[in-house]
Each structure stands twice: as C-alpha cells, then as structure tokens.
C-alpha positions in Angstrom: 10.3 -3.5 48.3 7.5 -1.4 48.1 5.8 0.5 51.4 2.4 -1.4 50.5 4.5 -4.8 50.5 6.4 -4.4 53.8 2.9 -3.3 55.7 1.3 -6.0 54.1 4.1 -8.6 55.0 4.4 -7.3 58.6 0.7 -7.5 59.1 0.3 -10.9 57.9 3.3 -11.7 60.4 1.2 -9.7 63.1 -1.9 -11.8 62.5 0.4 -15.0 62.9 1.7 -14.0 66.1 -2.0 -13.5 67.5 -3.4 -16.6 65.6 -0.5 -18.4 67.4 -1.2 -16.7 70.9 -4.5 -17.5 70.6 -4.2 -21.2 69.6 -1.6 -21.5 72.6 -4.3 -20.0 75.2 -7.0 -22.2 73.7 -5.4 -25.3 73.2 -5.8 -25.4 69.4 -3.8 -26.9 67.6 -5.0 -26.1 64.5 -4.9 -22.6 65.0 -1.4 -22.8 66.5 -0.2 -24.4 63.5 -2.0 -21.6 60.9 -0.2 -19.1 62.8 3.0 -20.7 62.7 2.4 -21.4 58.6 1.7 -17.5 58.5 4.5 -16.7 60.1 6.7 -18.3 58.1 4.7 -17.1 54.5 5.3 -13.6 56.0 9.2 -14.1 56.6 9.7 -15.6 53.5 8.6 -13.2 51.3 10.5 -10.6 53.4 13.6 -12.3 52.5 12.3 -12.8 48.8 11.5 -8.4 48.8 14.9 -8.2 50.2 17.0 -10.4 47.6 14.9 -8.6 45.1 16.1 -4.8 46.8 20.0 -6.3 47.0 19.8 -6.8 43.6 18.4 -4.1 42.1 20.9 -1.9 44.3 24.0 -4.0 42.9 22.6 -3.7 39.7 21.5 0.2 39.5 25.0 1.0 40.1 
C-alpha cells in the first residue's frame, strides 16, 4: 500500500469519526449515518491495500 493511500484512507476514516460525532451531538441522523458509510469505505479498502501487500510479499519471494 502506498504512503499516499494509507493517509488518504486514514483521513477519510478521520472525517467519519467527526461526521459521526457530529451527527450524534446534533441529532442528525443523516449525518450519523454518512459517517458511519465513511467509516466503513475507509476500512474496507484498508483491508483491500492489505490483501493486495500480503500478496505481493508471498509472491516476491
């Protein structure tokens, strides 16, 4: 996984978490439920970068 991709991945988990917070001290929703949706985008390509690093390093060898 590339440096650009794992600050870009963390930041848009980042901006979840405060789209969440903020949704939860406002009573939205809507806004609750974006953050949650980013959140889980964020994680998931994580997990996607890191298949993608496992096998590349079983494969290099």
């Amino acid at each position: 996984m590339g440096l650009g991709d794992k600050i870009g991945n963390k930041a848009q988990e980042v901006a979840g978490k405060a789209k969440e917070a903020l949704g939860d001290a406002t009573n939205n929703e809507k806004l609750q439920g974006e953050g949650v949706a980013d959140q889980a985008a964020a994680k998931a390509k994580q997990a996607g970068e890191h298949v993608k690093d496992a096998a590349k390093d079983i494969f290099d060898k």
